[in-house]
N, CA, C and O of each residue as an XYZ file, in Angstrom:
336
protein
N     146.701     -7.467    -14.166
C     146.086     -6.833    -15.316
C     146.818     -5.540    -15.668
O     147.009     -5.192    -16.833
N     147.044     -5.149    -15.067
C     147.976     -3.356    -15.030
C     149.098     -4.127    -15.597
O     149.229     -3.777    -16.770
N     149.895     -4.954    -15.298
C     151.150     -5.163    -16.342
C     150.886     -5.105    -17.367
O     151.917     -5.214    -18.031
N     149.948     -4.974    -18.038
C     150.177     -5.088    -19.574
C     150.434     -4.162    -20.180
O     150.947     -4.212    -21.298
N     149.999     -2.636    -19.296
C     150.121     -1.146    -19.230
C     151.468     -0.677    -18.640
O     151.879     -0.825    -17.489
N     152.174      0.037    -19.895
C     153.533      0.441    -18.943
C     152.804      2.052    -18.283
O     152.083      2.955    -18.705
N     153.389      1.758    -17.258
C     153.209      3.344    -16.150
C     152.258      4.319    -16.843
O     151.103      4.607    -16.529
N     153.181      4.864    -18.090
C     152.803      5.870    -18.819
C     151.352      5.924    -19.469
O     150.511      6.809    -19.315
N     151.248      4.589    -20.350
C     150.119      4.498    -20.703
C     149.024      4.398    -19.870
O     148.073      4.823    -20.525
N     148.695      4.101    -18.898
C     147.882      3.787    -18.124
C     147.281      4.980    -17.382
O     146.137      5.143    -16.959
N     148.595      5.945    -17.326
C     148.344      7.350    -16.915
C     147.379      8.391    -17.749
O     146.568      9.209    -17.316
N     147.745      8.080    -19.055
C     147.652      8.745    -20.417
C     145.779      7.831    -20.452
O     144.859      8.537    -20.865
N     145.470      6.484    -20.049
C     144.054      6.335    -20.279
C     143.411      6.836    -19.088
O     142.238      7.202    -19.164
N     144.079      6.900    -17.930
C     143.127      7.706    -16.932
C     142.855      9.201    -17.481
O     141.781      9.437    -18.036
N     143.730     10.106    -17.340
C     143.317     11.232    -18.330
C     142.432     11.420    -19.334
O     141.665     12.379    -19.420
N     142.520     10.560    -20.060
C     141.229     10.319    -20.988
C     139.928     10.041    -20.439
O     138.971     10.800    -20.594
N     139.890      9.135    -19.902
C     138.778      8.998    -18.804
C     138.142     10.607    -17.992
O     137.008     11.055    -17.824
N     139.443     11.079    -17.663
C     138.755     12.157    -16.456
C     138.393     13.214    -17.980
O     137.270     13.713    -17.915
N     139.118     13.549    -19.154
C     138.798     14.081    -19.844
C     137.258     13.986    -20.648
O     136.401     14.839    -20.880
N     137.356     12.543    -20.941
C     135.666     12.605    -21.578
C     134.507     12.718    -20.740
O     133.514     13.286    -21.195
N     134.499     12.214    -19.479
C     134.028     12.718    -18.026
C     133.377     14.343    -18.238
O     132.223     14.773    -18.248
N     134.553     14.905    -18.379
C     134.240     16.134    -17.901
C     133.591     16.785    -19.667
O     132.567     17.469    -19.671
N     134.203     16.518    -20.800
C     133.577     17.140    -22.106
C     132.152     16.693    -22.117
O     131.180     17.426    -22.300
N     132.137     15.337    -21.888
C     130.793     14.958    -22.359
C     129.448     14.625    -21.295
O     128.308     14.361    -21.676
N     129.935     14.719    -19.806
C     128.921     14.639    -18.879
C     129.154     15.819    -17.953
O     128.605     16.002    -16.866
N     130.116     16.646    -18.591
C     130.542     17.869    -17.615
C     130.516     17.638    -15.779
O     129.841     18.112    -14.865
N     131.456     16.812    -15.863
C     131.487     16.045    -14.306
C     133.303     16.113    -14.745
O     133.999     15.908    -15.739
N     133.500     16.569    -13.192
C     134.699     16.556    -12.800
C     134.837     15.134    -11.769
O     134.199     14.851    -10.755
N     135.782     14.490    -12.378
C     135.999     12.758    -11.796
C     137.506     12.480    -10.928
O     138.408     12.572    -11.761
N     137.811     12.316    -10.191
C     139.275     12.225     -9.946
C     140.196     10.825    -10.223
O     139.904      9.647    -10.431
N     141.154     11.401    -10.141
C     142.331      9.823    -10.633
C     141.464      8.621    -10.133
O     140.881      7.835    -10.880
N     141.462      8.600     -9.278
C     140.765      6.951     -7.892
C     139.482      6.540     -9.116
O     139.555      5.467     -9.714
N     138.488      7.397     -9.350
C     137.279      7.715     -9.543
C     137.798      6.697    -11.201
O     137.335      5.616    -11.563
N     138.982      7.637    -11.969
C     138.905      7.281    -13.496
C     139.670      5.915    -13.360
O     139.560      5.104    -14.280
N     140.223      5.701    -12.571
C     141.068      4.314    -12.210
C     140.142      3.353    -12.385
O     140.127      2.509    -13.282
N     139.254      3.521    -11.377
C     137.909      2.068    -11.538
C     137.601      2.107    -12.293
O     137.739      0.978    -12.765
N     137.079      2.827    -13.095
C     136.155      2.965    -14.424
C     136.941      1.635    -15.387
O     136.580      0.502    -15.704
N     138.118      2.415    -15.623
C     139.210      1.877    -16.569
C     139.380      0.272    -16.129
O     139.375     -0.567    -17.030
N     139.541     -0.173    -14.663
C     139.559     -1.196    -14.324
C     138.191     -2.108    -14.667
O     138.181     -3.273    -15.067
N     137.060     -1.257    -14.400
C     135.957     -2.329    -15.078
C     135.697     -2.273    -16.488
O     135.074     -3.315    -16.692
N     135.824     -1.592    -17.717
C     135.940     -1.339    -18.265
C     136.998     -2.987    -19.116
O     136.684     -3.876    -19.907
N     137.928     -2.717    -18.562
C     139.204     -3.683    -18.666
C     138.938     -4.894    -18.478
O     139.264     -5.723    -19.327
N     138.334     -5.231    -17.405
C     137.855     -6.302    -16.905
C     136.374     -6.839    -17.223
O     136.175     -7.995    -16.852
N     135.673     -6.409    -17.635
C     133.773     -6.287    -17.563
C     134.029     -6.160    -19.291
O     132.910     -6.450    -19.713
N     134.924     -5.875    -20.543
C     134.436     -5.105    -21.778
C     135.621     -5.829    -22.540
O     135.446     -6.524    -23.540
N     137.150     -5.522    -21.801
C     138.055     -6.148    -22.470
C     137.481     -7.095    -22.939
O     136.837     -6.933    -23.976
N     137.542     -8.308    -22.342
C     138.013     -9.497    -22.978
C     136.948     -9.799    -24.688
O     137.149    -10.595    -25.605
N     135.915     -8.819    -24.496
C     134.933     -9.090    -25.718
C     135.845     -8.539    -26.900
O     136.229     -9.208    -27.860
N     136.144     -7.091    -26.637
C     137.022     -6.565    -27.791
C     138.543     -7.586    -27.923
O     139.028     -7.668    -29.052
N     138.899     -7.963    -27.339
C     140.139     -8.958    -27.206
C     139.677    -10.068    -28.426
O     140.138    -10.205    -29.559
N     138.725    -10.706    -27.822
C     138.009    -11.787    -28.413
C     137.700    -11.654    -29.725
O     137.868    -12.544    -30.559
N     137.083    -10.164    -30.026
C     136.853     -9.373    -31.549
C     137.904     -9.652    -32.215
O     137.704    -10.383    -33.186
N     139.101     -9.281    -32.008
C     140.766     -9.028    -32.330
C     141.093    -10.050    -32.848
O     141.633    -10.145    -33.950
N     140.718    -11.201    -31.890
C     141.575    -12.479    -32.451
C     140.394    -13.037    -33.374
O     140.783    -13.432    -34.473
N     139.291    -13.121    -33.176
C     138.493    -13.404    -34.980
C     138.385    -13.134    -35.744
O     137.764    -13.801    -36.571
N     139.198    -11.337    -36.156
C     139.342    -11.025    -36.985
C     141.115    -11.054    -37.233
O     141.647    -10.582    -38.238
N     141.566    -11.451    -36.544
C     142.995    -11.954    -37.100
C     142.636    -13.269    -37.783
O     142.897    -13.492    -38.966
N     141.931    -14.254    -36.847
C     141.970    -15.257    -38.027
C     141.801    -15.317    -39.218
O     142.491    -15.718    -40.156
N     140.216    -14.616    -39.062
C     139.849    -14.579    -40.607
C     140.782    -14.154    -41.603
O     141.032    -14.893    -42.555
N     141.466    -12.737    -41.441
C     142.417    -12.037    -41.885
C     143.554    -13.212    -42.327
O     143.907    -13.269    -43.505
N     144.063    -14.068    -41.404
C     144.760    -15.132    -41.420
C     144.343    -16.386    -42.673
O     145.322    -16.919    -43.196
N     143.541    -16.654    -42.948
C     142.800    -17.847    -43.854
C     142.396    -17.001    -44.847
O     142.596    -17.505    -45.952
N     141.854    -15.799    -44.894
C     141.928    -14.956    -46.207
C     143.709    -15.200    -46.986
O     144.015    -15.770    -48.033
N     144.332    -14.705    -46.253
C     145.798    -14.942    -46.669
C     146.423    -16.095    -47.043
O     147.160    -16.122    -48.028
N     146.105    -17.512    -46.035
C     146.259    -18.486    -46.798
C     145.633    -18.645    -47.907
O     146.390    -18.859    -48.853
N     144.703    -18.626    -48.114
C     143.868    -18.819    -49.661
C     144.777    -17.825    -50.932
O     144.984    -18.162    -52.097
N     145.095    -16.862    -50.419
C     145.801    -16.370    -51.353
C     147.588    -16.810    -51.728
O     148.254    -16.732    -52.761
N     147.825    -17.174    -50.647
C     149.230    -18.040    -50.603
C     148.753    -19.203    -51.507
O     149.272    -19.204    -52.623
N     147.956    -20.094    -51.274
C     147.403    -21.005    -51.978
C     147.353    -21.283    -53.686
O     147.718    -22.177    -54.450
N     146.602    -19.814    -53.802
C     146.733    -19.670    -55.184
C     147.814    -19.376    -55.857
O     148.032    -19.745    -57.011
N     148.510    -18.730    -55.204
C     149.607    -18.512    -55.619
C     150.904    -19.121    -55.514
O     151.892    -18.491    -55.890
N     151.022    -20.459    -54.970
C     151.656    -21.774    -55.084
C     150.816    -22.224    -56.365
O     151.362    -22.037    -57.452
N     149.565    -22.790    -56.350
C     148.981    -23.784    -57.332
C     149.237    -22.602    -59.084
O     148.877    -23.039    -60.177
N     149.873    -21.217    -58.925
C     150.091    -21.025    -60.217
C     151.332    -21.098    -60.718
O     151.858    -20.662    -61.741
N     151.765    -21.847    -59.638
C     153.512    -21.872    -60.232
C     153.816    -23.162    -60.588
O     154.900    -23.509    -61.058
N     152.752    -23.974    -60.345
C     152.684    -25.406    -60.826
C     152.761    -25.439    -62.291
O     152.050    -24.769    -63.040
N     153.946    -26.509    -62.751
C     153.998    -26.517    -63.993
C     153.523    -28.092    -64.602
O     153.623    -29.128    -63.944
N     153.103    -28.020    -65.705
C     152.198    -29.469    -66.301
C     152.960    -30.326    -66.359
O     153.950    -30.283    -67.090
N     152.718    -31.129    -65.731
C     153.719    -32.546    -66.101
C     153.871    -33.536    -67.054
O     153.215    -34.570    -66.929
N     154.653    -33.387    -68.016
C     154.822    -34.375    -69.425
C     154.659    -35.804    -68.838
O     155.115    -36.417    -67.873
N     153.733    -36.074    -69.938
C     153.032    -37.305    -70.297
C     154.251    -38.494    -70.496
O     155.082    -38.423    -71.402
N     154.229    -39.053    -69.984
C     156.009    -40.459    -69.625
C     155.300    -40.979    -70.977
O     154.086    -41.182    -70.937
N     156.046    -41.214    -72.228
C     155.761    -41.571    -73.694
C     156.755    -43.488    -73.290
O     157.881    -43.552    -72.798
N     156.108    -44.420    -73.589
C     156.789    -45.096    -73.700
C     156.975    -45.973    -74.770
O     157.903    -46.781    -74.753
């Protein structure tokens, strides 16, 4: 699961962690402490927001076809009537 996090970033969300910790419950938390959090968090929360992501890509996705759509069917030109 941590691969998906290069080094840096992962560093940069623990910090955040020990940071809102301490602004908003005025609790001092340490690395170990903001590590788990982040790990359940990741594990226990990810996959819902993940899951969010990709249903709204689809939709986003089929909104767009429909508009590709229309915009093929207006370049359609009328086809003359074969006179014989």
């Amino acid at each position: 699961m941590w691969k998906q996090f290069p080094r840096e970033k992962k560093q940069d969300l623990i910090e955040r962690i020990q940071m809102y910790f301490y602004n908003e419950r005025d609790e001092e938390i340490g690395e170990l402490a903001a590590e788990n959090f982040l790990h359940f968090i990741m594990s226990e929360m990810g996959p819902s927001f993940y899951n969010r992501g990709v249903k709204d890509a689809i939709g986003m996705t089929e909104q767009k076809w429909i508009s590709i759509e229309q915009d093929l069917d207006s370049l359609i030109k009328p086809d003359p009537e074969v006179k014989r």
